[in-house]
C-alpha positions as CSV (number, residue, x, y, z in Angstrom):
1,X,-6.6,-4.0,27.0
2,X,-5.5,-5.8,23.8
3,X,-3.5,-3.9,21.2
4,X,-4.3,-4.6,17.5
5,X,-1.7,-4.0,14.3
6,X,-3.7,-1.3,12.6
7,X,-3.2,0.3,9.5
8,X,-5.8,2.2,6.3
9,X,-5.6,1.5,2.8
10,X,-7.1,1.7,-0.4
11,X,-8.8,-1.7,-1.8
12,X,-7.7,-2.4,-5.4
13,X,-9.8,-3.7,-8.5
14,X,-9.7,-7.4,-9.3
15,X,-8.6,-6.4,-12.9
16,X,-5.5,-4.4,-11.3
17,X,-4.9,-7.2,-8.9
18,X,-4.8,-9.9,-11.7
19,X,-2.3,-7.5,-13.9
20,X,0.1,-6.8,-10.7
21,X,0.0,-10.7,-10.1
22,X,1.6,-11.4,-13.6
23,X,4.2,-8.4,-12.7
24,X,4.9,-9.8,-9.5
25,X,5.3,-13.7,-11.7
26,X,7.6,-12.1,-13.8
27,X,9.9,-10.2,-11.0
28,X,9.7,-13.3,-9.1
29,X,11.1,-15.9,-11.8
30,X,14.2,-14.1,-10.9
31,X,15.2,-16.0,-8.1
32,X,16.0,-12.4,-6.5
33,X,16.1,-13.1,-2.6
34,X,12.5,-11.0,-1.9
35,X,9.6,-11.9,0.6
36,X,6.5,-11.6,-2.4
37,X,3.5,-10.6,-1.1
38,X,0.2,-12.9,-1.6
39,X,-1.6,-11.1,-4.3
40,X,-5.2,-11.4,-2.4
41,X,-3.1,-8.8,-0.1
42,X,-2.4,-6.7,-2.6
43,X,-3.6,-2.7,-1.8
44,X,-2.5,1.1,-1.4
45,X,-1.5,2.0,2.1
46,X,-2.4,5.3,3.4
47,X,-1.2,5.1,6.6
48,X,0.4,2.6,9.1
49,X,-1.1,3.5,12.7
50,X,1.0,0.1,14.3
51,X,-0.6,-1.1,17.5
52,X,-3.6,0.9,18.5
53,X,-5.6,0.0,22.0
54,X,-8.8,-2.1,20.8
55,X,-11.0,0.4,22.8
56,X,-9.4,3.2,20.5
57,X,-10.7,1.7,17.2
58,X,-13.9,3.1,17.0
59,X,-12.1,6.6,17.1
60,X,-9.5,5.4,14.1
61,X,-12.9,4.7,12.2
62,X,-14.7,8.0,12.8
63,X,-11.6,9.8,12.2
64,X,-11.1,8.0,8.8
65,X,-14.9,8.5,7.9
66,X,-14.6,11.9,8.0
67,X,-11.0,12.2,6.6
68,X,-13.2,10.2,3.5
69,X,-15.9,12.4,3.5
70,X,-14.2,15.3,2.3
71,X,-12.7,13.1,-1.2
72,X,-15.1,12.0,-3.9
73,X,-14.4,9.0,-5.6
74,X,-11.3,9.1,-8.1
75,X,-9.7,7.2,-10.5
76,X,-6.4,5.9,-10.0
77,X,-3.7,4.8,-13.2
78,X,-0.7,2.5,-12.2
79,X,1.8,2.6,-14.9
80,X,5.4,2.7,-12.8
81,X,7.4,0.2,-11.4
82,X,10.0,1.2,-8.8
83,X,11.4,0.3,-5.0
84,X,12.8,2.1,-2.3
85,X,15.0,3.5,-1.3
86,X,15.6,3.3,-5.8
87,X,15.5,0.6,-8.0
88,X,19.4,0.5,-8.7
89,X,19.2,-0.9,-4.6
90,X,15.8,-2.4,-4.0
91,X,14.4,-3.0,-0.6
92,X,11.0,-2.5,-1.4
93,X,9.2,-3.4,-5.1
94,X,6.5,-1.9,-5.7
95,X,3.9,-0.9,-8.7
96,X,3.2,3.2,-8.7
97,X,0.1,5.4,-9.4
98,X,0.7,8.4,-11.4
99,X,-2.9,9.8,-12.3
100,X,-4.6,10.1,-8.5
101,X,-1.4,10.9,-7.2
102,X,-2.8,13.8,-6.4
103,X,-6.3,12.9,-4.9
104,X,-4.5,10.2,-3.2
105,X,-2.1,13.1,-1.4
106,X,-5.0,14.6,-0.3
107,X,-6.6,12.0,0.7
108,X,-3.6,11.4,2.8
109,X,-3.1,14.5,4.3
110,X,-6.9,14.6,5.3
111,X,-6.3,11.2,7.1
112,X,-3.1,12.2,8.2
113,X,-4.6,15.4,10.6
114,X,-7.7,13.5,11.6
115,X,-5.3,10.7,13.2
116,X,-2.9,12.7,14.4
117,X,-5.7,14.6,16.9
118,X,-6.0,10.9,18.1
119,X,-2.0,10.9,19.1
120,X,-0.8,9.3,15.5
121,X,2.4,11.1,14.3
122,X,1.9,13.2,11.3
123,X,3.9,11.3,8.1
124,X,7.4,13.6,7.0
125,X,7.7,12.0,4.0
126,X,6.1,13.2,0.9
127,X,2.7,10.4,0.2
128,X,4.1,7.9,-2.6
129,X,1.0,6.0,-3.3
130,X,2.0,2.2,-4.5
131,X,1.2,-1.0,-4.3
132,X,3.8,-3.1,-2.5
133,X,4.9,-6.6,-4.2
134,X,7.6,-7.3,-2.1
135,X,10.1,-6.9,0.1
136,X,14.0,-7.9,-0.1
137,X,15.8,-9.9,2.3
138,X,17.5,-8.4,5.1
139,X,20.4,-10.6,3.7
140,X,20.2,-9.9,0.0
141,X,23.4,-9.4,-2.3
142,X,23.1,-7.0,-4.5
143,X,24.5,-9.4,-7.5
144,X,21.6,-11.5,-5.9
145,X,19.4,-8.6,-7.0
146,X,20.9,-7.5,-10.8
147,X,18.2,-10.0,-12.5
148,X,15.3,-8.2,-10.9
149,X,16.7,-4.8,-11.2
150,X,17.0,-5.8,-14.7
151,X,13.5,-7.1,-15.6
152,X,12.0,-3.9,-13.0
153,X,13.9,-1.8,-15.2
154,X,12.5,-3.1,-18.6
155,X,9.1,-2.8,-17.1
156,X,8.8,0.6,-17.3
157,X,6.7,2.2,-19.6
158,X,3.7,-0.4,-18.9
159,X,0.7,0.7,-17.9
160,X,-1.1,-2.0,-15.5
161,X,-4.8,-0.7,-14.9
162,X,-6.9,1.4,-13.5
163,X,-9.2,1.4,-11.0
164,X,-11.9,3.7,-9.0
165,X,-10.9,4.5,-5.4
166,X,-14.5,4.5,-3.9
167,X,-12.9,4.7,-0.4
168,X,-11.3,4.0,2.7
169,X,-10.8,0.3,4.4
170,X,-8.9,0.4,8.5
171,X,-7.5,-2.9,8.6
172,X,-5.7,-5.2,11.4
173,X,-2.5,-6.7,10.6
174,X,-2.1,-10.1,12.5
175,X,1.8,-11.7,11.7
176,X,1.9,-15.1,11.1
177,X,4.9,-17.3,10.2
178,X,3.0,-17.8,6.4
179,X,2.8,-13.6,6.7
180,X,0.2,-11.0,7.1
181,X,-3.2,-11.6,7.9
182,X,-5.4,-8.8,7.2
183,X,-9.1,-8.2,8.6
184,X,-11.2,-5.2,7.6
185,X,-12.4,-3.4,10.9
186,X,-14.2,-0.6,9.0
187,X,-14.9,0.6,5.1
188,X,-15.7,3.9,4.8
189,X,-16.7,5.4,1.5
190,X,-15.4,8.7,-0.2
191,X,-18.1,11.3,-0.2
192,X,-19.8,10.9,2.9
């Protein structure tokens, strides 16, 4: 039985995706010691499941279909810059939603109780909806870091875009040495 990477996620627009590109250009021309993500890669994870049985999929999907069902489509605002664990100490950059936070925690929770009848632990953490631009080096001084704390922190107050979340997509996650390779093994739209 093969095991496959699995995770959902919201799809962003190509308008959003263009605007977080020149974000991640700018962050980027810092020379900060960060793994950037390929901006055709760019989304909002709902939930990582990790390796699910291939034979289990199907279920992932139907659970996620009816987790989407109950949502209508929304519209999402990203206008915040930030990281975590905080952007004084950076491990992850990311660009933040603020209107759909909301939706998007629902949306969440709906996904999060349909998956975890399937045996997927239910998230303790409080849903942060973002899209991830990268990720810092294991290794990474943090005087490394200053120049991108620096331009993150001067970026906020921008608003990057909006876009409609129309639904759900369950993707694999196959890790190369060039990074992530994600497939779309299901889209299932808000509303039913």
């Amino acid at each position: 039985m093969a095991r496959i990477r699995t995770f959902v996620a919201v799809e962003i627009s190509e308008e959003l995706r263009r605007a977080a590109k020149r974000v991640l250009g700018e962050f980027s021309a810092t020379q900060a010691p960060v793994r950037w993500v390929d901006p055709g890669q760019f989304h909002v994870t709902l939930k990582f499941l990790g390796d699910v049985d291939d034979s289990q999929i199907y279920a992932v999907c139907a659970a996620v279909r009816n987790a989407a069902a109950q949502m209508e489509p929304f519209v999402a605002t990203c206008d915040c810059v930030g990281a975590f664990p905080k952007l004084e100490s950076p491990r992850t950059v990311w660009l933040g939603i603020s209107e759909g936070t909301e939706q998007f925690r629902e949306l969440h929770q709906q996904l999060d109780t349909r998956l975890s009848k399937l045996g997927f632990p239910h998230e303790q953490r409080q849903f942060a909806p973002h899209i991830t631009l990268g990720r810092v080096d294991r290794d990474g001084q943090r005087a490394a870091l200053q120049p991108l704390v620096d331009t993150m922190s001067a970026a906020q107050g921008r608003e990057f875009g909006q876009f409609l979340v129309t639904g759900c997509v369950v993707y694999s996650s196959e890790l190369t040495p060039r990074g992530p390779v994600y497939t779309p093994l299901g889209k299932l739209p808000l509303g039913g």
